[in-house]
N, C-alpha and C positions, 0 to 999 in steps of 0.2 A: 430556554434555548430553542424550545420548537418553535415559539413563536416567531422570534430571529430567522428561522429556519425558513420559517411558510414564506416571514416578509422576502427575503433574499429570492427565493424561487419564483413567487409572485412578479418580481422585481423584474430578475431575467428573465422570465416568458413572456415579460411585455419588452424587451429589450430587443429580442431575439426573430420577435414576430413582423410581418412583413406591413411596411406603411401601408395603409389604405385611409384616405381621406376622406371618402363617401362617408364609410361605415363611422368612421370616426364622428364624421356631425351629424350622423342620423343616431347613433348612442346617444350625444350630447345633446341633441334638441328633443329626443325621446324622454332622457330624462329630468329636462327643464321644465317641458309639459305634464308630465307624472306630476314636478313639484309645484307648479302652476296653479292645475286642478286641487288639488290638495289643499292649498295655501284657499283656493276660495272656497274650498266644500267646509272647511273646518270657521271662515269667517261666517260664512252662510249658516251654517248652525248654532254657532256664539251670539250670532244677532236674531235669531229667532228664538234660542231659548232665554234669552236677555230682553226680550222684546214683549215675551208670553210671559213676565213676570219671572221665570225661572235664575237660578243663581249657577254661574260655574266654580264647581268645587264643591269643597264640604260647606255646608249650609251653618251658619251660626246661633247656636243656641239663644241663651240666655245672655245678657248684656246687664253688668253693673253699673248704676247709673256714674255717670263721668265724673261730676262735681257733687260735691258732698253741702247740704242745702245749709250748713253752721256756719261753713268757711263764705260760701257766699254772701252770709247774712253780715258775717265780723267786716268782709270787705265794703258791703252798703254803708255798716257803719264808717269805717274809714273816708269812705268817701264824702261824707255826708258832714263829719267834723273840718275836713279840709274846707267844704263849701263853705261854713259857717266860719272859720277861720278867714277867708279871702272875701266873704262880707265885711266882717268887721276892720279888714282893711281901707275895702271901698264905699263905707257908711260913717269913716272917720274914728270908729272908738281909738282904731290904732292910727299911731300916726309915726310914718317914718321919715327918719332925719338924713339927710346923707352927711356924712361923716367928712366928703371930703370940700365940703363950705362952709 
């Protein structure tokens, strides 16, 4: 309930407080430039420590290799009986009929 409390109070004392339009865009463009600066000090350093080889974040150790060198090899074979399959199509031993002549 404090919180409720602060937000309400917070609420009315900008309710209550007297228009001023100056002060109003000189807040607002103060704090556009704060985030401005910000936004390029933080790019400006991502790309030079990205640039000096360095990594943002925690750095990755060890890596297991992705493909496992069996399954690759089963796959070669696969590929490798289709090839000889789709020769023997177009070297004649197979020969197909169509069914509907």
């Amino acid at each position: 309930m404090t919180i409720l409390a602060t937000i309400n109070s917070f609420l009315k004392h900008l309710h209550h407080r007297p228009l001023d339009p100056i002060r109003d865009w000189m807040v607002m463009l103060t704090l556009s430039a704060i985030a401005l600066v910000s936004i390029i000090v933080w790019n400006i350093w991502a790309f030079n420590t990205v640039a000096t080889g360095g990594v943002i974040g925690v750095t990755a150790t060890s890596t297991s290799p992705v493909f496992n060198q069996t399954a690759l090899d089963t796959i070669h074979t696969i590929f490798d009986e289709r090839a000889n399959e789709e020769m023997k199509y177009e070297t004649g031993t197979y020969r197909f009929v169509d069914p509907s002549q």
